[in-house]
C-alpha positions in Angstrom: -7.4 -8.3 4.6 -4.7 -9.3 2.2 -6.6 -9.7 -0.8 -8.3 -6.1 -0.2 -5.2 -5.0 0.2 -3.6 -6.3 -2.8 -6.6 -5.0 -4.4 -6.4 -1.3 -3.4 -2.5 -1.4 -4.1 -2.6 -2.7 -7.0 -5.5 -1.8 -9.3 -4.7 0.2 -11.5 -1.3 -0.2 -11.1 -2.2 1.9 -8.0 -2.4 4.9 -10.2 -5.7 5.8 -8.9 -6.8 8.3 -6.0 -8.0 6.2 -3.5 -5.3 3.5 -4.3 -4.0 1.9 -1.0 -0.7 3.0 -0.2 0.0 2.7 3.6 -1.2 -1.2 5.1 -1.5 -0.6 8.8 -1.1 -3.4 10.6 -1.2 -4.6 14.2 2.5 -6.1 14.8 1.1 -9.0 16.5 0.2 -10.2 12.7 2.1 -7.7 10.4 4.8 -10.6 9.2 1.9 -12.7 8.5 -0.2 -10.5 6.8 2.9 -9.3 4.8 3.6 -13.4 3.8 -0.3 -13.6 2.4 0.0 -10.1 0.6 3.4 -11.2 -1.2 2.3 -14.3 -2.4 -0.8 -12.5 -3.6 1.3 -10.0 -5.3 3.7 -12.5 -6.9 1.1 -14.3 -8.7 0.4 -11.3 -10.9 1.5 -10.9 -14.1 2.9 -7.7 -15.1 2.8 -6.9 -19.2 1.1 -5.6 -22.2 -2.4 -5.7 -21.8 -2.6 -6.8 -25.1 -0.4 -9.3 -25.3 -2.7 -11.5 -22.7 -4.1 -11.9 -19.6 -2.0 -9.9 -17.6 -2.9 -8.3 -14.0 -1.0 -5.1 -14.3 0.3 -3.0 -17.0 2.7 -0.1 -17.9 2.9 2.8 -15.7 1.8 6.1 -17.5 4.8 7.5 -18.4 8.9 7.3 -17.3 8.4 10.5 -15.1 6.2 8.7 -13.2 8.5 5.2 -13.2 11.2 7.4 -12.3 9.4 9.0 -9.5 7.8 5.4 -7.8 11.8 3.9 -8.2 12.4 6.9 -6.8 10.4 6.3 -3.4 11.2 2.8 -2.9 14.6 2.8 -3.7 15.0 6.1 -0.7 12.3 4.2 1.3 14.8 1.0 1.6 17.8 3.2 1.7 16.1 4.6 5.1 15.7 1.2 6.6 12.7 -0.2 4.6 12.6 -3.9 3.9 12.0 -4.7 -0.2 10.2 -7.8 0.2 9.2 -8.1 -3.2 9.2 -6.1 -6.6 10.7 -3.0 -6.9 12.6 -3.0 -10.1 10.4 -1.2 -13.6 11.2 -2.9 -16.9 10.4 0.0 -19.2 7.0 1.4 -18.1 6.2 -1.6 -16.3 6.7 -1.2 -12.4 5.9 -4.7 -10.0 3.7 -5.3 -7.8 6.1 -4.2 -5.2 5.8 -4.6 -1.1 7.9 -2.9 1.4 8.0 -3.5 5.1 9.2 -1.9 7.9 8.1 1.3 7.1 8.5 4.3 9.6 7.7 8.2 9.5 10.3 10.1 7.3 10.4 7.3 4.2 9.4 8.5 1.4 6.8 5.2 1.0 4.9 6.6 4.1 5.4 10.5 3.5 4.7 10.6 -0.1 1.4 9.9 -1.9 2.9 6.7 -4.4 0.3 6.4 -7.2 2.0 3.2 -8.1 2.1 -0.3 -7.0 3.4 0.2 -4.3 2.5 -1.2 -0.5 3.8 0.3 2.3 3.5 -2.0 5.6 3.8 -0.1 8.7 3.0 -2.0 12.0 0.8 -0.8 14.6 1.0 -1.6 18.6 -2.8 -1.0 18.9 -5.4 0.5 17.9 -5.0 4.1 19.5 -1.4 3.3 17.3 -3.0 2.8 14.2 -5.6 5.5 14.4 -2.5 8.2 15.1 -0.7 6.6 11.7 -3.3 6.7 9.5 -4.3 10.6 10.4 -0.5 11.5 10.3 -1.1 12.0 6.3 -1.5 15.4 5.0 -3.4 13.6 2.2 -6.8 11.5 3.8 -9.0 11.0 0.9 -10.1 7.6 2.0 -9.1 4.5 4.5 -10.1 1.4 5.4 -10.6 -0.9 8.2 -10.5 -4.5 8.5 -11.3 -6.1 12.3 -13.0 -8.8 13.7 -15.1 -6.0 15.6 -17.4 -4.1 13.2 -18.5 -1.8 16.0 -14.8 -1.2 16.8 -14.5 -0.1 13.0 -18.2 1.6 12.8 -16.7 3.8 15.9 -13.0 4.3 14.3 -15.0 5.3 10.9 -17.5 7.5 12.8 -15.2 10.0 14.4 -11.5 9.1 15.3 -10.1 8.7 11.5 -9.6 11.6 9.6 -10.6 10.9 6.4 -13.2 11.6 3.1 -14.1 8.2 3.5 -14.0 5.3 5.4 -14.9 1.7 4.6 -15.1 -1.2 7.0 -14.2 -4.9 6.3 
């Protein structure tokens, strides 16, 4: 789940539209999963893309740089945990992962389009389904479980989404 995760978060620099910007996760594994996804985000270089083999490059443009510091630097003001990133050299933001993140951040309100990855635990399942369809925005979600008829039914009707994609 990590690795997806890192994936969706960060391709692109997550400035695409159905980058992952919210990581539900069930508390009983949420500081786990958050250990795997930093270290997976920390081995990526961030650079020119023509300088070398890099995993992440510049940001479009400094409005947009401005707007991502923007969100994480409110998001952690509000009680979010900056567990790694969250600092642009120029036009080129970090892979960046916040934790503890509640309604009313900007990192769970806002849609990011950066590389950004906003870890919100979960007490269950009824739990996760009500965060991930408190988003005005629901173009596409994912689930990862152990149960792929648990996720076939959560895709099939109880997440409100364009799309949803299982394991």
């Amino acid at each position: 789940a990590s690795s997806a995760g890192a994936f969706g978060s960060f391709l692109h620099q997550g400035q695409i539209c159905m980058a992952t910007s919210r990581h539900l996760v069930h508390e009983a594994v949420v500081d786990d999963y958050v250990q795997a996804l930093v270290a997976r985000a920390e081995r990526l270089p961030v650079g020119d893309p023509a300088s070398g083999q890099v995993a992440l490059g510049p940001i479009i443009n400094q409005r947009q740089v401005d707007r991502i510091q923007r969100i994480v630097d409110e998001s952690v003001a509000a009680g979010a945990t900056l567990v790694t990133g969250g600092r642009a050299e120029g036009l080129f933001y970090p892979p960046t992962v916040l934790s503890d993140v509640h309604p009313g951040m900007p990192a769970y309100d806002e849609e990011l389009f950066g590389p950004v990855a906003a870890v919100i635990a979960a007490k269950d399942v009824d739990d996760a389904v009500r965060i991930a369809n408190d988003s005005e925005f629901g173009l596409g979600d994912g689930v990862f479980t152990r149960d792929l008829s648990l996720g076939e039914r959560l895709a099939a009707g109880r997440i409100d989404a364009g799309s949803v994609f299982v394991n």
